[in-house]
C-alpha positions in Angstrom: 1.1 81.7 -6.2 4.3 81.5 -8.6 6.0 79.1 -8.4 9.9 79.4 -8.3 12.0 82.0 -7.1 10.9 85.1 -5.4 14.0 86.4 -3.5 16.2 85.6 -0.9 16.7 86.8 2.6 20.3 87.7 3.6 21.9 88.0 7.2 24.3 90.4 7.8 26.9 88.7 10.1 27.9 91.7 11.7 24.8 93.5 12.6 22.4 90.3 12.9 19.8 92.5 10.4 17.9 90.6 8.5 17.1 91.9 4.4 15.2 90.5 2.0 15.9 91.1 -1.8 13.4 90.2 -4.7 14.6 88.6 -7.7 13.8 86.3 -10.8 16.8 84.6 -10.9 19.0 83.6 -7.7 22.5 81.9 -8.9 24.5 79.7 -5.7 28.0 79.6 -6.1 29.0 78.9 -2.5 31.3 75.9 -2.6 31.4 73.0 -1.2 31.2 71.4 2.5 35.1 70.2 3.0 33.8 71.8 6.7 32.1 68.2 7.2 35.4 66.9 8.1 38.1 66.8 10.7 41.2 67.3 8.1 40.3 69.6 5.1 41.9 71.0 2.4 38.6 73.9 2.2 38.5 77.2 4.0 36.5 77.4 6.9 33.7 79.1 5.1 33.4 76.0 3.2 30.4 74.4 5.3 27.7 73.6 2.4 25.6 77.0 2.9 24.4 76.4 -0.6 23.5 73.0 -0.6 21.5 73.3 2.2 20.0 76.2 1.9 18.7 75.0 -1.9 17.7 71.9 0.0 15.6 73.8 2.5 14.0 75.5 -0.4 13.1 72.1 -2.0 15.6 71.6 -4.8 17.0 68.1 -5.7 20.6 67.3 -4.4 22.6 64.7 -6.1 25.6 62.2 -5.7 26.4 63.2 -2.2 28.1 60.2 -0.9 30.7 60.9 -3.4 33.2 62.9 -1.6 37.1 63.5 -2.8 39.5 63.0 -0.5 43.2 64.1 -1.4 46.1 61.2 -0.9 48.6 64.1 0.0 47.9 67.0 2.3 50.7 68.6 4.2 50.7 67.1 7.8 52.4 69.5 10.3 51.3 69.9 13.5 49.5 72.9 13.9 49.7 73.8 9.9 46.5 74.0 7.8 46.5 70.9 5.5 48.4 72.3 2.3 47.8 70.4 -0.6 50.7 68.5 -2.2 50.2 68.0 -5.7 50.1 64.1 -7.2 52.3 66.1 -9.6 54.8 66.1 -7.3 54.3 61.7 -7.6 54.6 62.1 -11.3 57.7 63.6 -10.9 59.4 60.2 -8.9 58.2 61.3 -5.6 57.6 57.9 -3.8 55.7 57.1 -0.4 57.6 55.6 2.8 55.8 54.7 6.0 57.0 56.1 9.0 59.5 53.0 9.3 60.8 54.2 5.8 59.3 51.3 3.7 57.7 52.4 0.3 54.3 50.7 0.3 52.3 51.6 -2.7 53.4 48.4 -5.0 51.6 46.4 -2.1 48.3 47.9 -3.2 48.5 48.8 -6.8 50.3 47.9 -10.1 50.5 51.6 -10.7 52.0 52.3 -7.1 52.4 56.2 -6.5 50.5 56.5 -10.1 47.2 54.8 -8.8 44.1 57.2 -8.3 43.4 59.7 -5.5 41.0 57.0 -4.0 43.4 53.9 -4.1 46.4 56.3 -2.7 43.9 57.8 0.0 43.0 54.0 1.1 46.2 53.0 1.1 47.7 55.2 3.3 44.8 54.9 5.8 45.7 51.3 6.0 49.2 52.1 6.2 49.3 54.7 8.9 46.4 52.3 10.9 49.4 49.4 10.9 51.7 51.7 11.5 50.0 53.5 14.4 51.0 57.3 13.0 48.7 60.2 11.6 50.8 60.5 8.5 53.3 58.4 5.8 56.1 60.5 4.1 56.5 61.5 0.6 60.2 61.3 -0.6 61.6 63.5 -3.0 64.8 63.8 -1.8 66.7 61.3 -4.2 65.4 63.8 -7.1 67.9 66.4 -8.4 67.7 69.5 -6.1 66.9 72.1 -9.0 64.6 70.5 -10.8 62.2 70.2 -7.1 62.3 73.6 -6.8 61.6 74.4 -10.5 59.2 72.1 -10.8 57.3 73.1 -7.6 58.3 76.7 -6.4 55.2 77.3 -4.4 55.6 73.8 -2.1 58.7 73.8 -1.9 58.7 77.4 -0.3 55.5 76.8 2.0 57.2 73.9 3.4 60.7 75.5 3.7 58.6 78.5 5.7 57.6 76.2 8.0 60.7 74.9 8.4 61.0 71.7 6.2 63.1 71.7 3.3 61.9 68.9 1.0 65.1 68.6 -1.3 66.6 67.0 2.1 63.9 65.8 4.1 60.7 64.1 3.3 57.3 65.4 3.3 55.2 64.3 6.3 51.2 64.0 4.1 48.3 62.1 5.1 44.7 61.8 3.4 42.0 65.4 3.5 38.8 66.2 2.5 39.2 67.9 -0.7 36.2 68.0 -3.2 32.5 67.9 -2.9 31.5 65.8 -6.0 27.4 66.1 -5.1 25.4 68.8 -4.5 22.5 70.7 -6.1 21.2 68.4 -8.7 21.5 71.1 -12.2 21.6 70.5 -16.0 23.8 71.8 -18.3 22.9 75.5 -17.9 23.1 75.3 -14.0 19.1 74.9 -14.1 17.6 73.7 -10.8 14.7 71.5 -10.4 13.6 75.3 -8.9 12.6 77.6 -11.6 14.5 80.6 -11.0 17.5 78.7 -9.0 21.1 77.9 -10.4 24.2 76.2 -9.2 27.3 76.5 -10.3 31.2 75.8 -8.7 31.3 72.8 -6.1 27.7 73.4 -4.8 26.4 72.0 -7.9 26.4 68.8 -9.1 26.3 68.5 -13.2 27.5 65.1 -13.7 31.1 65.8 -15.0 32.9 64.0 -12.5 31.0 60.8 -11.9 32.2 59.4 -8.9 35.8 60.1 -9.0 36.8 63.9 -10.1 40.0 64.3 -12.3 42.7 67.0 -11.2 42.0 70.0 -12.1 38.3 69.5 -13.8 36.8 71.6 -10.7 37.9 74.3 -14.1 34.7 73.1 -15.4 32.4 74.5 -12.5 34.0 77.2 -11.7 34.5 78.4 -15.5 32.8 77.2 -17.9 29.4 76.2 -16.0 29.3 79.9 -14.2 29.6 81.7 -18.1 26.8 79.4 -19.3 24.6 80.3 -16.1 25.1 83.8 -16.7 24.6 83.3 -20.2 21.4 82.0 -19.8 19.9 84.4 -17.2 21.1 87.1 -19.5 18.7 85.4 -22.4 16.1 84.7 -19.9 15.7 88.1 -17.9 12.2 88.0 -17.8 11.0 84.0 -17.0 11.7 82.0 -15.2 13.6 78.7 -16.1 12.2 75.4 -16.8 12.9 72.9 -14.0 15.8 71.2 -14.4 14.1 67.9 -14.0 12.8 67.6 -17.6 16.2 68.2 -18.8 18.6 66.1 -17.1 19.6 62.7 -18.0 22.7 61.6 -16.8 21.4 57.6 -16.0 18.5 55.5 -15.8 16.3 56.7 -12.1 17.5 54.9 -9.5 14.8 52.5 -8.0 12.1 54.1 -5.4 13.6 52.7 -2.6 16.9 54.2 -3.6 15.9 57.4 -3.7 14.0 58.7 -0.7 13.7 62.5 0.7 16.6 62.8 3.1 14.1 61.3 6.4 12.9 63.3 8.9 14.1 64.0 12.2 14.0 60.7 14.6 13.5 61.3 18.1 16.7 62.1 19.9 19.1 60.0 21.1 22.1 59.3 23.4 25.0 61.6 21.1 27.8 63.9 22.5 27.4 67.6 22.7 26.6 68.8 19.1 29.6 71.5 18.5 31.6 71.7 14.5 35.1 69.7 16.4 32.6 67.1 17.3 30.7 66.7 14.0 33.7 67.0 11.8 35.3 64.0 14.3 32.1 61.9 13.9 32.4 62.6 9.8 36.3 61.9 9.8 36.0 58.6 11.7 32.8 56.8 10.3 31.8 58.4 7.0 35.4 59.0 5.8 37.5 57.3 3.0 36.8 54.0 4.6 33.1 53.3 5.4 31.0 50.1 6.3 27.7 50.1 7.1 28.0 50.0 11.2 29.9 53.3 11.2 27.5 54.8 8.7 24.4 53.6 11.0 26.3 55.0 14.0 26.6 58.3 12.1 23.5 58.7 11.1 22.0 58.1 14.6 24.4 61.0 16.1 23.2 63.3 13.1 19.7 62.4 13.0 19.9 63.1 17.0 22.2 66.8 16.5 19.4 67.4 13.9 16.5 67.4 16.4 18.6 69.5 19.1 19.6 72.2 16.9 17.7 75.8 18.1 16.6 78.4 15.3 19.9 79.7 13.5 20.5 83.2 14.3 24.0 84.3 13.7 26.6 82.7 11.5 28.5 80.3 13.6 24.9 78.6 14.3 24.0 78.7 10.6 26.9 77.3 9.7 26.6 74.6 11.9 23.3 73.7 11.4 24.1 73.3 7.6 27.1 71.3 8.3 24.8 69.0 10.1 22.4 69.0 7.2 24.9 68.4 4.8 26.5 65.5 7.1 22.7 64.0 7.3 22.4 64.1 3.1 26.6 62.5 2.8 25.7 59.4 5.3 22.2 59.1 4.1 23.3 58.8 0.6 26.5 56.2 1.7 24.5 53.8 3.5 21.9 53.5 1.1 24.9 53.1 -2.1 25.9 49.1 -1.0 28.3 48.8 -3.7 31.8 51.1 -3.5 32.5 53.0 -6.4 35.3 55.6 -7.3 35.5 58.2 -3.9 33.1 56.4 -2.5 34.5 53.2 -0.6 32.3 50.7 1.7 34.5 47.6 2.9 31.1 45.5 3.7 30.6 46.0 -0.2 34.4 46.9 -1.7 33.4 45.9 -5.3 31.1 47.9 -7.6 27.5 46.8 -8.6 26.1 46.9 -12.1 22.4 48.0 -10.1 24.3 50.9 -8.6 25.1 52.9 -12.0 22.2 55.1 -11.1 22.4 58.5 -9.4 20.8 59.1 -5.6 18.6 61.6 -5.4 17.2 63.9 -2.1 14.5 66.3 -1.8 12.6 68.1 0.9 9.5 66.4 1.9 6.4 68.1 3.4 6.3 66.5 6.4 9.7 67.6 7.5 
């Protein structure tokens, strides 16, 4: 039999029909899995349907400990997380705890300046001393005209909801932003599937290493979907060479580093499995602050969720049960990485490790 892609089966939400559609090429552009976690930035149809799926299917995902968290999401009760720009820092915005004392010089030379990862940290320490679920962001001692100029569209979504940020400061605390892993692609979105390509946040090319720069999400999204298309369009009758003989982003990481994602353990004492309980268990031990107790704990609840999950058969249960896949491949891939680096943060290991400048792999094994 051929190896590579065939088709894929689609299931209409609505009507719970099941079609299947031949193909030579199949191209994933289905985002990332901000779903994972209890505060997000992403839509709710961001629950890593892609990842998993190419997973399933046997393709190599990559990097997915490394998980972006933004410093500054909107924190209003009852108000999906809106993302306030670090622009909005570069400007001369500063951060106040709750008490109304700027802490950022405290943990970085750069203060407000200091990457998303530093900020993020910072204000989880912050708001743990402090015992509230968000710091402020103060603008208010910047000139009235030049806040709204400068940012029109915050400045009116927080004035809708009732909070005028020229005389008040902006309640913000940390949110799942930006899934920097995913399926493992070259340069022209190849898979290690012939046939299969990634592109957008359900890929993982390499760009952003551990730590993704604002606005460089431009590079999936653009100019890694025209070069997919590009090459399907010069390839419409083979199928492509697996990506694995093309990509060479670091030395392999050693055996041990690298296993298949393991398979289901026998299941254990966990609460009821259900998307507020996994994105909790995400949020609280394989969040921007992890050690390797809370990633152990994690992965016992997962591993245990994983074996209890029934056959998939509408799109809430899909969903779910990639979420849980997904959540299995992000804690996996943290507890293995003993070392922190960029998004990725361990406090039993808070420095980098010169062994660790390798990449962690996952693939399907047989016996799974």
């Amino acid at each position: 039999m051929r190896k590579g892609i065939l088709g894929v089966r689609g299931l209409h939400t609505e009507t719970g029909e099941i079609t299947e559609y031949a193909c030579r090429h199949l191209i994933l552009a289905t985002g990332g899995a901000g779903q994972l976690y209890r505060v997000s930035t992403n839509p709710a149809v961001a629950t890593g349907n892609g990842i998993a799926l190419a997973y399933r299917a046997g393709a190599e995902i990559m990097d997915m400990e490394f998980f972006q968290f933004h410093p500054t999401a909107l924190r209003i009760p009852g108000v999906q997380p809106f993302l306030i720009s670090e622009a909005v820092r570069g400007e001369g915005g500063v951060l106040v705890d709750t008490d109304g004392v700027r802490f950022m010089p405290g943990y970085d030379d750069r203060a407000e300046l200091a990457p998303r990862d530093i900020v993020a940290r910072a204000i989880v320490d912050r708001m743990q001393k402090t015992g509230s679920d968000h710091v402020l962001l103060d603008v208010t001692h910047l000139d009235r005209a030049r806040v709204t100029a400068r940012f029109p569209q915050i400045y009116r979504f927080c004035l809708d909801h009732g909070l005028d940020i020229t005389r008040e400061p902006i309640p913000v605390s940390p949110a799942a932003h930006y899934t920097m892993g995913g399926i493992r692609t070259n340069v022209w979105g190849e898979t290690s599937i012939p046939g299969l390509y990634a592109c957008g946040e359900c890929a993982c090319t390499g760009v952003h290493g551990a730590n993704r720069l604002a606005s460089n999400s431009l590079l999936e999204t653009v100019i890694f979907a025209k070069r997919v298309v590009n090459r399907t369009v010069e390839q419409p009758g083979q199928a492509a060479e697996p990506a694995s003989s093309a990509i060479d982003l670091s030395q392999p990481a050693p055996a041990e580093a690298c296993p298949a994602c393991p398979a289901r353990e026998p299941s254990r004492r966990a609460p009821p499995l259900s998307r507020d309980a996994l994105q909790s268990l995400m949020w609280d031990h394989v969040g921007i602050i992890r050690n390797g107790d809370t990633l152990s704990r994690a992965r016992a609840a997962l591993s245990a969720w994983h074996a209890s999950l029934s056959p998939p058969t509408d799109r809430p249960s899909h969903e779910l049960a990639d979420l849980v896949l997904c959540g299995r491949l992000v804690s996996e891939a943290a507890l293995l990485r003993q070392e922190s680096r960029g998004a990725h943060y361990r406090s039993d290991f808070p420095q980098p490790r010169e062994e660790w400048r390798r990449h962690i792999i996952f693939r399907k094994v047989s016996a799974q």
